[in-house]
C-alpha positions in Angstrom: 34.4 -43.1 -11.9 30.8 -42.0 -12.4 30.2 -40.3 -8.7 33.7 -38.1 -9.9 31.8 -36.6 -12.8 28.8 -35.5 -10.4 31.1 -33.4 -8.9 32.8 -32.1 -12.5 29.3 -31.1 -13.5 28.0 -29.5 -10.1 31.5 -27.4 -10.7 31.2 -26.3 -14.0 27.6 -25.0 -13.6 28.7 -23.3 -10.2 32.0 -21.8 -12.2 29.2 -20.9 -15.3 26.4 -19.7 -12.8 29.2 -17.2 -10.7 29.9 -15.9 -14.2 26.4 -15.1 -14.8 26.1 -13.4 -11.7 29.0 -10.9 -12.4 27.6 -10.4 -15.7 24.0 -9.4 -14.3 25.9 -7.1 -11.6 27.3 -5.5 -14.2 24.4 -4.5 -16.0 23.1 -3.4 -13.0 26.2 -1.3 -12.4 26.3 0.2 -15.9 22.1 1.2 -15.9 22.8 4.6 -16.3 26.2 4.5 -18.3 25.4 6.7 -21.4 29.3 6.8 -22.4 31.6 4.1 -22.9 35.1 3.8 -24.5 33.3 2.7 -27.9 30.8 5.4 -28.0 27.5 5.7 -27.2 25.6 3.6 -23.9 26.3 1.0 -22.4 25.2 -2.0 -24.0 23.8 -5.1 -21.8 25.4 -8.2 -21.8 24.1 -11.9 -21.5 26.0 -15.0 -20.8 25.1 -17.8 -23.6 25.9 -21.5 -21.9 26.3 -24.6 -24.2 27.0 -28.0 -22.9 30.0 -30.1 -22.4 30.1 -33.6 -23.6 30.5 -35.0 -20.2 26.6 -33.7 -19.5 28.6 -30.8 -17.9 28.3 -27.0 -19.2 30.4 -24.3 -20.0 30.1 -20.4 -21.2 30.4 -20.0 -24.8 30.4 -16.1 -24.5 29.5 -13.4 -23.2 27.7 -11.3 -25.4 26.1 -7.8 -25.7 21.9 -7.8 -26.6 21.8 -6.1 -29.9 18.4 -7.0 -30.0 17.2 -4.4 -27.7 17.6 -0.7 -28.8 19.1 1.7 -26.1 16.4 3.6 -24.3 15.6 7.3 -25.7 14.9 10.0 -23.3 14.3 13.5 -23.1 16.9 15.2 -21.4 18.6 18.6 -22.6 20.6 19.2 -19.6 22.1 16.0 -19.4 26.0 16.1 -21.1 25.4 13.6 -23.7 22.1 15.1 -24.6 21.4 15.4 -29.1 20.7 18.5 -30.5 17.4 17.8 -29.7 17.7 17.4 -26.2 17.7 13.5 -26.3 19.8 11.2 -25.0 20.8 7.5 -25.6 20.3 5.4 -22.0 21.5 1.3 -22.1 19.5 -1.3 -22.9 19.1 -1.9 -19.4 16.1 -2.4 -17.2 17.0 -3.2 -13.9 13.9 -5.0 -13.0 14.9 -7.8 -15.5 18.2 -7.9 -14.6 16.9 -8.6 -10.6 14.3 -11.6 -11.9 18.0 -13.0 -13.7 20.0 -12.7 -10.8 17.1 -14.6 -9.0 17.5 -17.6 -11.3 21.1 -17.5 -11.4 20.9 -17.4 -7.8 18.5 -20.6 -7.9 20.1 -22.3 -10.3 23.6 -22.0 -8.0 21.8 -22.8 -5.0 20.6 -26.2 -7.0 24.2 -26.8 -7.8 25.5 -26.2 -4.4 22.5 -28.6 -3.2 23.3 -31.5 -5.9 27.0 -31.2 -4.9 26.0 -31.8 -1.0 24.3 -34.4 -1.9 26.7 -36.4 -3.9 29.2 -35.4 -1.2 26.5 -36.9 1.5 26.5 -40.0 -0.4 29.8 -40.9 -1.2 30.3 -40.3 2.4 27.9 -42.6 3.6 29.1 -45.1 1.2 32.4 -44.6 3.0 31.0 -45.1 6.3 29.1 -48.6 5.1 32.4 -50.5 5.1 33.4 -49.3 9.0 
């Protein structure tokens, strides 16, 4: 039934959207992470969505931005500090990061709305036959 698969796609974006959001937290989280298990900063990471046949969507990865070098700074005190005194900070600028929790934030709110309102409706549909 056709007002079924409003709710399938309102739920898959809210599942994709709460997926993004944990991702962007933690970017934010690892800002400062100049050491990781693999060596080297932290590396941000971005969800990449594609969409289901049903006109729903889903996450097709999560994947770290190797477009964006990590930042370079100059500080010999710090621990993981080059022989010249520099060290290798993530890719991460947090003021980014906030304008794509934003959206994600938005774009869930939209979902939650567009699920309300199918709800509302099949409801009142319901209520038409009393």
């Amino acid at each position: 039934m056709k007002i079924f698969r409003s709710f399938d796609i309102s739920a898959s974006a809210l599942t994709a959207e709460r997926l993004r959001l944990s991702v962007i937290a933690a970017n934010i989280a690892n800002a400062e992470t100049t050491r990781t298990p693999q060596g080297g900063p932290y590396r941000r990471k971005e969800v990449v969505f594609t969409p289901r046949a049903d006109g729903g969507v889903e996450v097709a990865a999560i994947q770290e931005d190797t477009r964006t070098p990590p930042r370079i700074l100059y500080d010999p005190g710090h621990p993981d500090a080059d022989e010249r005194g520099f060290v290798a900070y993530p890719n991460v600028l947090v003021v980014n990061e906030m304008v794509d929790l934003l959206a994600a934030t938005r774009a869930y709110e939209a979902n939650v709305a567009a699920l309300n309102a199918t709800k509302s409706m099949v409801t009142s549909t319901l209520n038409i036959g009393r």
